[in-house]
C-alpha positions in Angstrom: 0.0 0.0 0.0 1.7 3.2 -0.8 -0.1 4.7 2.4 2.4 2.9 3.9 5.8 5.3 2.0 5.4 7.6 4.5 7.9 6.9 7.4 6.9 9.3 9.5 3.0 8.6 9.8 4.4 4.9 10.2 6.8 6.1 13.1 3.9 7.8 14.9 1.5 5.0 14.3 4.0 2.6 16.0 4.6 4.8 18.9 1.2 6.1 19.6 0.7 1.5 20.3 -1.0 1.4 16.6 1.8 -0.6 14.9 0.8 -1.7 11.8 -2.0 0.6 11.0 -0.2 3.5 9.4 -2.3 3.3 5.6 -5.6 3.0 8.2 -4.7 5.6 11.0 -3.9 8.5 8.1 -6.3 7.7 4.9 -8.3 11.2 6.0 -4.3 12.9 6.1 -3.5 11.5 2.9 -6.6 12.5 1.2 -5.9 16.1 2.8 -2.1 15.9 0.9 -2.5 13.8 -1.6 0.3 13.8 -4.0 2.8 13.6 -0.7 3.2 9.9 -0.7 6.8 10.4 1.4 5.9 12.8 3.8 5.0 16.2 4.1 7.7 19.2 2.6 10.0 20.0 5.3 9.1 24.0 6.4 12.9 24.5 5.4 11.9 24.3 2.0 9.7 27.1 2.2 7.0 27.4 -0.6 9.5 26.2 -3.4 8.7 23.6 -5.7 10.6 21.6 -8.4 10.5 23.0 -12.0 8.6 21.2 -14.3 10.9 19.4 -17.6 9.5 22.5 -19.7 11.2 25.0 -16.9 14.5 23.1 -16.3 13.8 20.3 -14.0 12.5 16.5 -14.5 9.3 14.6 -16.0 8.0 11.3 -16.8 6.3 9.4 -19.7 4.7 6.4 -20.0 4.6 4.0 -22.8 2.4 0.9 -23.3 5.5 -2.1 -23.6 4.6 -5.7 -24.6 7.1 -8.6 -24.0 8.2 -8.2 -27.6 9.5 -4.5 -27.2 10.5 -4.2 -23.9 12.4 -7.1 -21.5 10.9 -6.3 -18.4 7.5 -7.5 -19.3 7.3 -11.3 -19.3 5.9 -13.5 -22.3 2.5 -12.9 -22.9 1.6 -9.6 -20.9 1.6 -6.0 -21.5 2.7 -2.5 -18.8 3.1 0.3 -18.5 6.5 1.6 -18.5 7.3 4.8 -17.3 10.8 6.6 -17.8 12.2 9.5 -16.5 13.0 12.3 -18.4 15.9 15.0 -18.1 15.5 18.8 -19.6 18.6 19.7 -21.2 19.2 22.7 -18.4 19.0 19.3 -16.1 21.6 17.2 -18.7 23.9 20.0 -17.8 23.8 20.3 -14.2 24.2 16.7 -14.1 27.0 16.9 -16.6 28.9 19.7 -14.3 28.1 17.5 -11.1 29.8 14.2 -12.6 32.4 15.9 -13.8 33.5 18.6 -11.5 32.1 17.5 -8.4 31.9 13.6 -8.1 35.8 13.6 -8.7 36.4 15.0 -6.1 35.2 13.0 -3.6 35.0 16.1 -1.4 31.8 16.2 0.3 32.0 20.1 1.2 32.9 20.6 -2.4 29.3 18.3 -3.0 27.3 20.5 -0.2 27.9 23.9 -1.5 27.3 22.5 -4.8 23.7 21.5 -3.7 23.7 24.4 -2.4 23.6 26.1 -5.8 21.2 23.7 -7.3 19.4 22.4 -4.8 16.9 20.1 -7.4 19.8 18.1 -8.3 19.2 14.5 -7.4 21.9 12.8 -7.8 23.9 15.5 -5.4 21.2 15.0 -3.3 21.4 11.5 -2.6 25.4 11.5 -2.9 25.7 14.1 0.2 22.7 11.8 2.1 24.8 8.9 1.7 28.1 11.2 3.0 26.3 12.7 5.9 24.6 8.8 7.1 28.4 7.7 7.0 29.7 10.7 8.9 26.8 9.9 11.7 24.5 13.1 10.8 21.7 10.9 9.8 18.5 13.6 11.0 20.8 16.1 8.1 20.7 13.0 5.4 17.2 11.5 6.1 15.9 15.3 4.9 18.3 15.3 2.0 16.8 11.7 1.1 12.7 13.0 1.7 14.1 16.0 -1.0 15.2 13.3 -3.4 12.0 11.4 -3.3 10.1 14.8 -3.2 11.6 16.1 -6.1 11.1 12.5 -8.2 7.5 12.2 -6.5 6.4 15.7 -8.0 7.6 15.0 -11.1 6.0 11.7 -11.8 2.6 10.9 -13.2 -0.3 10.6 -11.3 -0.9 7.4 -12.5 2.5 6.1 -11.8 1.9 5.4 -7.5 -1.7 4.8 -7.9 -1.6 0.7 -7.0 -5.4 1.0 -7.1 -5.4 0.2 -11.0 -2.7 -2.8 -11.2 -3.9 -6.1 -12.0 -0.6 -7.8 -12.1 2.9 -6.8 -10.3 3.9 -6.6 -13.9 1.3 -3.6 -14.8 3.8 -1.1 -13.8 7.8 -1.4 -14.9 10.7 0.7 -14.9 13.7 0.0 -16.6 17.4 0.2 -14.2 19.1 0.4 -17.5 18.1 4.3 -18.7 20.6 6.5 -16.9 17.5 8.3 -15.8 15.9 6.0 -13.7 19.0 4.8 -11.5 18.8 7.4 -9.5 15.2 6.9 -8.7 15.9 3.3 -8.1 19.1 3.7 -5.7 16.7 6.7 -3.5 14.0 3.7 -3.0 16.4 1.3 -1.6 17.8 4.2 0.6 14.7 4.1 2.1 14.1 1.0 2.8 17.2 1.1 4.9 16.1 3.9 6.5 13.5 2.5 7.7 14.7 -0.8 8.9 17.1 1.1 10.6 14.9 2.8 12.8 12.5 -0.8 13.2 9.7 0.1 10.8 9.2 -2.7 9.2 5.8 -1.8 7.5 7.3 0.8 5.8 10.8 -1.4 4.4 8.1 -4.0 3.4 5.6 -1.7 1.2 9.0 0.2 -0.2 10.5 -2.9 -1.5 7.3 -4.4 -2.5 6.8 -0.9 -5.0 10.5 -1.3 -5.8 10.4 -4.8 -7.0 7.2 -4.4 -9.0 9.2 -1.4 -11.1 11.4 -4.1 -12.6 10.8 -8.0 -11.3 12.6 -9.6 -14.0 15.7 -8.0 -13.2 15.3 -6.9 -10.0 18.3 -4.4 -10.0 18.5 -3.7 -6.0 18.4 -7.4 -5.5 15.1 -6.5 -3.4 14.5 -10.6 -3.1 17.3 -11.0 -1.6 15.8 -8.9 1.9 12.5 -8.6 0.9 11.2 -11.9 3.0 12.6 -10.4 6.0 10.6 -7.4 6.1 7.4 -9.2 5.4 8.3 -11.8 8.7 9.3 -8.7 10.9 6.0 -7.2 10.4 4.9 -9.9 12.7 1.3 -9.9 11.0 -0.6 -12.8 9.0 -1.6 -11.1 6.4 2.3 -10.1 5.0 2.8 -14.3 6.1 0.1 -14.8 3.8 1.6 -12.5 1.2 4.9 -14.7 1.6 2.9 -17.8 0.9 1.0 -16.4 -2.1 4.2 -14.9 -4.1 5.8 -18.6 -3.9 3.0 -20.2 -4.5 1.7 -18.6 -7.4 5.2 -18.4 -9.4 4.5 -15.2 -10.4 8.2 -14.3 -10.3 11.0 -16.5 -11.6 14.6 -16.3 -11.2 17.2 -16.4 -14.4 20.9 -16.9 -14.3 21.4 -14.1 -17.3 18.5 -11.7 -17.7 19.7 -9.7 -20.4 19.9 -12.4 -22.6 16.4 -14.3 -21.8 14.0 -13.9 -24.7 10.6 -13.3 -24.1 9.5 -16.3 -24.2 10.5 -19.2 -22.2 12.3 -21.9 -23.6 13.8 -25.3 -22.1 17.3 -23.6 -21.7 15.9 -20.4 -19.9 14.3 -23.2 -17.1 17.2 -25.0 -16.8 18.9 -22.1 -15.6 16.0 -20.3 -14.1 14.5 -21.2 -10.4 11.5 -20.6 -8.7 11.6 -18.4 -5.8 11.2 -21.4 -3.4 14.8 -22.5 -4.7 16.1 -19.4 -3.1 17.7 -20.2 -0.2 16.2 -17.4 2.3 13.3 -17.6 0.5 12.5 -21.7 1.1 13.4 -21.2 4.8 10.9 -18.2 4.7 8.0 -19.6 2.9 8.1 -23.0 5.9 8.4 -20.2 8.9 5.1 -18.3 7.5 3.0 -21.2 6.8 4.7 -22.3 10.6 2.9 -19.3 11.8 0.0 -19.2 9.9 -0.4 -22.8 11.4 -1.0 -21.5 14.9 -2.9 -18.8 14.1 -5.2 -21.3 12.7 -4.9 -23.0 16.6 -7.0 -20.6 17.8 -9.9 -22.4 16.5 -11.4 -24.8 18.5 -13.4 -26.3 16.3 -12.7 -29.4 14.4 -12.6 -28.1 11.1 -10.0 -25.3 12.0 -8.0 -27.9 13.9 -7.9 -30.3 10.0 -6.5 -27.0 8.2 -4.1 -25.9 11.2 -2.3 -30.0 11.0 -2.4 -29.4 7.0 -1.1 -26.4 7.2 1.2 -27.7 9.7 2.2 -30.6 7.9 2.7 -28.1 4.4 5.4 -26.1 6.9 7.1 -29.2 7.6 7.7 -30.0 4.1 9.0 -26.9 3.0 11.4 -26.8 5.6 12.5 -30.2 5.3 12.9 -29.3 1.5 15.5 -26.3 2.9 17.0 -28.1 5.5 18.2 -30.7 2.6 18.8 -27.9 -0.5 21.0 -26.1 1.7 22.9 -27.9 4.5 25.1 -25.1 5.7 22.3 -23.1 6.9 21.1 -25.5 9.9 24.6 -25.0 11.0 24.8 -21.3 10.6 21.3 -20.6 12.2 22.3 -22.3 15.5 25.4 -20.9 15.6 24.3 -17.1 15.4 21.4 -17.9 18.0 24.4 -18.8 20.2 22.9 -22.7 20.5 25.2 -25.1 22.1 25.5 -28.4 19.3 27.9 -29.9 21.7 25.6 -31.0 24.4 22.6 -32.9 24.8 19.1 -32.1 26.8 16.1 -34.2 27.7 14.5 -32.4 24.1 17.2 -31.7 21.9 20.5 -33.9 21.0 21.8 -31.8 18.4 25.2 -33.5 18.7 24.0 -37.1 17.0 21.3 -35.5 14.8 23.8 -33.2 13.4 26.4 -35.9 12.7 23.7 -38.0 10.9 21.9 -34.8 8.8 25.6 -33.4 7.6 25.6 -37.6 6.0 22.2 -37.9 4.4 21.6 -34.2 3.3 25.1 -33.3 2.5 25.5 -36.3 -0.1 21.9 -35.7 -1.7 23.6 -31.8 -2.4 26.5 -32.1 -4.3 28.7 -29.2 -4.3 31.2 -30.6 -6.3 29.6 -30.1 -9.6 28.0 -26.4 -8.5 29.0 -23.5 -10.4 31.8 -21.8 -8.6 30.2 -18.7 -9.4 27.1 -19.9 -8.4 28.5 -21.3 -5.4 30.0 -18.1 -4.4 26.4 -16.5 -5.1 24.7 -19.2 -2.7 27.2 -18.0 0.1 26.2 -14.3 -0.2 22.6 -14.9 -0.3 22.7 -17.3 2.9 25.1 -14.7 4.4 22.6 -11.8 4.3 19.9 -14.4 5.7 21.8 -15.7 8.2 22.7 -11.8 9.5 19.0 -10.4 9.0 16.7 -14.0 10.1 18.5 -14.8 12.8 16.1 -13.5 15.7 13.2 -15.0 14.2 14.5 -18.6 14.5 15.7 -18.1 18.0 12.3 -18.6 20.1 12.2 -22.0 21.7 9.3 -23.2 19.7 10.7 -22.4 16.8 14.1 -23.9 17.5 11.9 -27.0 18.5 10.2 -27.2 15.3 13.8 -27.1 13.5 14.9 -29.8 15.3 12.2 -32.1 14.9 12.6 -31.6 11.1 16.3 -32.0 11.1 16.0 -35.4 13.1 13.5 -36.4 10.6 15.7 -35.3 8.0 18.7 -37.5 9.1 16.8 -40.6 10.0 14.7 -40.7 6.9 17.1 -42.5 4.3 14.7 -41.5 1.4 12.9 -38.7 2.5 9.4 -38.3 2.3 8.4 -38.8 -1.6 7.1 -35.0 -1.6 10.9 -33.5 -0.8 12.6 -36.1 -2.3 11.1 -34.9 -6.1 11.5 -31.0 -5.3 14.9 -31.2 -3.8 17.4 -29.8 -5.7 20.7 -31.5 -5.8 23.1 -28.5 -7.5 23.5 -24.8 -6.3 20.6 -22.8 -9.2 22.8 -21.3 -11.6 20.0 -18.7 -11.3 21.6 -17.1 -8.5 24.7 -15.9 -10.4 22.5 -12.8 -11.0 23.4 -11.9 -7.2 27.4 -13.2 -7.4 28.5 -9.0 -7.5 25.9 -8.4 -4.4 27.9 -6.6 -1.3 25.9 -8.2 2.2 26.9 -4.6 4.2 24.2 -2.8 1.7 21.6 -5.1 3.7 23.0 -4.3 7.1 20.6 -2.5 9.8 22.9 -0.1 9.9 25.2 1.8 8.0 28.9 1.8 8.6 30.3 5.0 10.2 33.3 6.8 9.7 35.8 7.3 12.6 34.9 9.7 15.4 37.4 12.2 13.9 36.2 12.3 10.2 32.6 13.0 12.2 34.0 15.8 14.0 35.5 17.3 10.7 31.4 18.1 10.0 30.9 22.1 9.2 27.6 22.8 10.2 28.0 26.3 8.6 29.0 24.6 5.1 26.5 22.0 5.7 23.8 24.6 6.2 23.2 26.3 3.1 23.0 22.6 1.4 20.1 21.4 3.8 18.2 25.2 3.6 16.5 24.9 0.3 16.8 28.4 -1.6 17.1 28.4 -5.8 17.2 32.2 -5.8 20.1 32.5 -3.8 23.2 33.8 -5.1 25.5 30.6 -5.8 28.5 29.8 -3.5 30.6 27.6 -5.7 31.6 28.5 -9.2 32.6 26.7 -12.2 34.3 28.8 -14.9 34.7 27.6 -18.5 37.6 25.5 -17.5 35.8 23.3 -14.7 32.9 22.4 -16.9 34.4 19.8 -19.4 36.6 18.0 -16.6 39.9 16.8 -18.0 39.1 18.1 -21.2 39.0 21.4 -20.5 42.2 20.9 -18.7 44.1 20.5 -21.2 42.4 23.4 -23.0 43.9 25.8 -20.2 47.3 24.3 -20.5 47.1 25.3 -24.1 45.9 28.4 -23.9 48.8 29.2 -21.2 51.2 28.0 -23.8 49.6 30.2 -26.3 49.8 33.3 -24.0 53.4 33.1 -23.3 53.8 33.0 -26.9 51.8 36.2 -27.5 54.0 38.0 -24.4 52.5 36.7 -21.7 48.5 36.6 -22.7 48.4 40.0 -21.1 46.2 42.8 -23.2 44.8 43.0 -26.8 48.1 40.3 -27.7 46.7 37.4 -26.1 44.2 35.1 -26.6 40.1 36.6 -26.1 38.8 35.5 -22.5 35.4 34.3 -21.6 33.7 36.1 -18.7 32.2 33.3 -16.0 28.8 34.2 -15.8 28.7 33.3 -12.3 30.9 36.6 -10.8 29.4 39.4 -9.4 27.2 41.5 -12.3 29.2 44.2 -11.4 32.0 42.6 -12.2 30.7 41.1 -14.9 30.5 44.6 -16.1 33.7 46.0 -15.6 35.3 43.0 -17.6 32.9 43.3 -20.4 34.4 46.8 -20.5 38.0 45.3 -21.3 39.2 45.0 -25.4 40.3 41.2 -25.1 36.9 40.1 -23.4 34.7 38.2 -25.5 30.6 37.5 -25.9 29.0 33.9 -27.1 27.9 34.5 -30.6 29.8 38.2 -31.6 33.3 38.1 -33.1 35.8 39.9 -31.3 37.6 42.7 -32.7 40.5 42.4 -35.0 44.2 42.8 -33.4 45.7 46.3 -33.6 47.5 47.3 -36.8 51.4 47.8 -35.7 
């Protein structure tokens, strides 16, 4: 629900003891704001808004795309895709930032350049990125609500409304347009955000709008942490919304995306997988219908106690399924709970199950003929489910219900005929796609600089960056020479060489000089004034006759 984008209602929701009820606790505030879906404007930003692509700034367009003329529709369907658009006032501001600014890697130099053009996203997010590194996060969360403001006013109306999809393939974006990356990489900023600070609801609705842009390619690996959100939530219906996405196959996993055809053939599902081949997601999918199972317990009667042992007996099956795809992980998820393996309790011998599931289920997975990139893939994936799902498998009963399904996993020489023919028995080549995937991106919390980079912080050069003002004289300037990076460079050097020729470049004998529109006008006057200066589109006047 994109009720749900708005961290701050979410926030308040939770701590006013209404946790989970944000889209229900402010439908009457969005209607009031519609168009806001974020958050309101900070009062910083005074009355300002974002020009329009015809005055400078950003737009959108949408295109109807079938699976023959666009690859992030699958075979057989038709979306919407929207793109971004840039103005060419915007081509250039970006132009100047990349080269001029992102160089170098200066973030005072990349403040008092936002500063001067405060619309610029990609500054925007850059210095938010800096400033949640340096430990300013209250500074950076604002500079990520103006990135999502500025994309937000600039969209279509029809490009957040959820009301009208059919499909989570009605609505795509494609990562590959330079335009859209940056729209991508604020989303996933969020998400962060907001498991950061524990709301869940908000991470889970994000990434659910983020992986509907582009599901075929997924470019934020958003599976990879998605399951974790909807099981934090600690509510039945986003269990239920676990069990539904597996079960109806609506998205399916390919080792090379860019090369998959729009229609499937027998080599695409060879390498493809379904998303219960995922190795967080199969140990997801048995923990919700786990818990859906005992939500069903609260019926007494004897038709709710039938579906609660089915559904009961479905859980046990899918994690029997992940206990023998993917060995390590048993091992992993006792160790990070802290669980003692080496001794032995009235309930639990984990010391002689262990011994006898690392014999049945490690020779039914054979890791020998895996993909090494694969392999390498499978380790990252299980990493960043190990280091996010760890506190939900730590409860006793849920530690119980493991071990009961890893001792019937290693004194079962078969296995029960429904895992044995949907085990796998090699690592999906499928999950290559995630082989370049960095775990600390799907941290709870981002990596800080040293205590003395945070202390090198200058609020005052900080300042006019977070204070949103377009009208504002501009701070940092970029003459001719700065705009063309290393090309322009060399230019200069030239033109030096060609002045001490001419005597030094001093007077009508050197070379005409550009005036940087960016100094004072008075200035700008006085210069004008000088022989050797010269305008865009008028000759300058012919050298003296000696």
């Amino acid at each position: 629900d994109t009720r749900d984008f708005d961290l701050d209602a979410s926030l308040r929701s939770m701590m006013s003891g209404r946790a989970g009820t944000a889209a229900s606790t402010t439908r009457a505030t969005r209607t009031h704001r519609r168009g806001h879906l974020f958050g309101r404007p900070l009062e910083a930003w005074g009355q300002h808004k974002p020009p329009t692509l015809m005055g400078g700034g950003l737009g959108m367009t949408a295109t109807v795309a079938t699976s023959s003329s666009s690859d992030n529709v699958s075979s057989g369907n038709q979306a919407q895709e929207y793109r971004i658009e840039w103005s060419d006032s915007y081509k250039g501001m970006v132009r100047m930032y990349e080269q001029s600014v992102a160089r170098t890697h200066d973030y005072y130099t990349l403040a008092l350049f936002l500063a001067d053009y405060p619309y610029c996203t990609e500054a925007c997010l850059q210095l938010s990125i800096a400033l949640f590194q340096l430990d300013r996060r209250e500074w950076a969360m604002d500079l990520l609500k103006r990135t999502l403001w500025i994309y937000e006013t600039a969209s279509l109306s029809s490009f957040f409304d959820c009301r009208t999809s059919s499909s989570i393939t009605s609505r795509t974006m494609s990562f590959s347009h330079e335009e859209n990356k940056c729209f991508f990489q604020a989303l996933f900023r969020l998400v962060q955000c907001s498991s950061m600070v524990g709301c869940n609801v908000t991470a889970l609705a994000v990434s659910r709008f983020l992986l509907s842009l582009d599901s075929i390619h997924d470019p934020m690996a958003t599976l990879l942490i998605m399951d974790y959100y909807a099981l934090a939530t600690q509510q039945n219906e986003h269990d239920q919304f676990i069990v539904d996405l597996v079960e109806s196959k609506t998205i399916r996993i390919r080792k090379d995306t860019d090369s998959v055809s729009p229609i499937n053939t027998d080599e695409d599902d060879r390498l493809g997988c379904d998303l219960v081949d995922m190795p967080n997601w199969g140990f997801s999918y048995a923990l919700a219908l786990y818990r859906l199972s005992l939500s069903l317990g609260n019926n007494a009667d004897e038709e709710g106690e039938q579906q609660q042992q089915m559904m009961r007996q479905r859980a046990d099956e899918a994690l029997q399924r992940g206990l023998v795809s993917y060995p390590s992980m048993l091992q992993l998820l006792l160790e990070k709970n802290g669980v003692d393996t080496r001794v032995r309790s009235f309930q639990m011998d984990w010391p002689t199950v262990l011994q006898d599931y690392f014999t049945r289920a490690g020779s039914a997975f054979d890791l020998g003929h895996a993909n090494t990139v694969a392999k390498g893939a499978c380790d990252r994936v299980i990493r960043i489910f190990i280091q996010r799902h760890f506190k939900l498998w730590q409860s006793d009963p849920v530690l119980q219900w493991l071990y009961s399904n890893a001792l019937f996993v290693s004194q079962t020489e078969g296995r029960s005929a429904s895992v044995a023919t949907t085990t796998m028995s090699v690592v999906p080549r499928a999950l290559e796609r995630y082989a370049n995937v960095d775990p600390s991106d799907f941290l709870e919390f981002v990596a800080a600089l040293p205590p003395d980079a945070e202390n090198m912080v200058d609020p005052a050069l900080v300042a006019p960056a977070l204070a949103l003002d377009p009208r504002r004289r501009r701070m940092l300037r970029f003459g001719p020479n700065h705009q063309n990076g290393q090309a322009m460079e060399q230019q200069q050097e030239e033109e030096q060489r060609r002045r001490m020729m001419h005597g030094g470049g001093i007077g009508p004998t050197g070379p005409p000089t550009a005036i940087d529109p960016d100094l004072p006008l008075m200035e700008i006057f006085w210069r004008s004034l000088l022989p050797w200066t010269t305008v865009d589109g008028i000759q300058p006047p012919p050298p003296p006759q000696r």
